[in-house]
Structure formats: structure tokens, C-alpha cells
N, C-alpha and C positions, 0 to 999 in steps of 0.2 A: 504494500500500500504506500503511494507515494501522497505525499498531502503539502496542500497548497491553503495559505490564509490570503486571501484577498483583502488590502486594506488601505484605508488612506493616512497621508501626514496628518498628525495631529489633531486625531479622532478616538474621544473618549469611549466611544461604543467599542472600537479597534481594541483600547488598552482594557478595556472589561474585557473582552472578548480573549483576551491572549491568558488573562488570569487564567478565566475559565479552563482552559486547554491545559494549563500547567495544575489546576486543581484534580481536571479530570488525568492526569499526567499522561499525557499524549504522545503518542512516539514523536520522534523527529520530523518536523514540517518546512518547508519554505512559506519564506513572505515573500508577495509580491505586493508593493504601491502603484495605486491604479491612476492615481494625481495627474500622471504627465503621459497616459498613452488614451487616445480618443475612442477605440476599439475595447478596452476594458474599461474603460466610464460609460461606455453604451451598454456594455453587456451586464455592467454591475452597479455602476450609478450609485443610486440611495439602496441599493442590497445590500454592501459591507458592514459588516465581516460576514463573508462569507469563505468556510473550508470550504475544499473541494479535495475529493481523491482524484489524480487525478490517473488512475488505470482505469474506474468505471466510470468515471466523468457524474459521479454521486455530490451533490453539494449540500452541506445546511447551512442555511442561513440564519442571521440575527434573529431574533434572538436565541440564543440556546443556553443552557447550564450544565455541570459537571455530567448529569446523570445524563442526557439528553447526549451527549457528545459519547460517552460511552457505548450506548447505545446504538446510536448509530454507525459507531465504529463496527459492534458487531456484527451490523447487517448485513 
């Protein structure tokens, strides 16, 4: 499972959101900021934060919490 956080500069939904992930302790992820490319502010906009795996191309989105992320890890 490879995992991607979609997220913007200095966005407090983004720094809850990264808690989250380290409460639910989540394998290792990449960030991407979506700030400066026009093709991921269309496709994600006001979605962030949004994981995504990105081998099934599965995403949750904002909101989520510890449990809620685990979870969907194991689906």
C-alpha cells in the first residue's frame, strides 16, 4: 500500500488531519501540496486532506479520525 496525503500550505484541517494518521499510526505516507499545481486544485480543491492509496486509487476524505482511518486501511 502506497499512501499519499493530499494537502495545502498552511491548513489547519491538513495539521489535524496528519495528527490523526500518527494517532491512528499509519505506515509511511507521502505529502503532496496541491497550492501550486492547477490539475490537483481541480481535482481536490476544498476536498483536502484527502489520503489516497495510491495502488487502488481508494481515497478518504476530511473529515476522518483515528478509528475511521484504520478502518479503512483494512478494507
Amino acid at each position: 500500500m502506497r499512501l499519499t496525503l493530499y494537502q495545502r500550505d498552511d491548513c489547519r484541517l491538513c495539521d489535524l488531519a496528519l495528527d490523526v494518521l500518527a494517532q491512528a499510526r499509519v505506515p509511511e505516507f507521502s505529502s503532496i501540496f496541491i497550492d501550486d499545481d492547477a490539475g490537483l486544485e481541480t481535482r481536490y480543491g476544498e476536498r483536502v486532506p484527502v489520503l489516497r492509496d495510491d495502488d487502488s486509487g481508494c481515497e478518504l476524505n476530511w473529515p476522518f479520525d483515528a478509528a475511521a482511518v484504520r478502518a479503512w486501511l483494512r478494507e
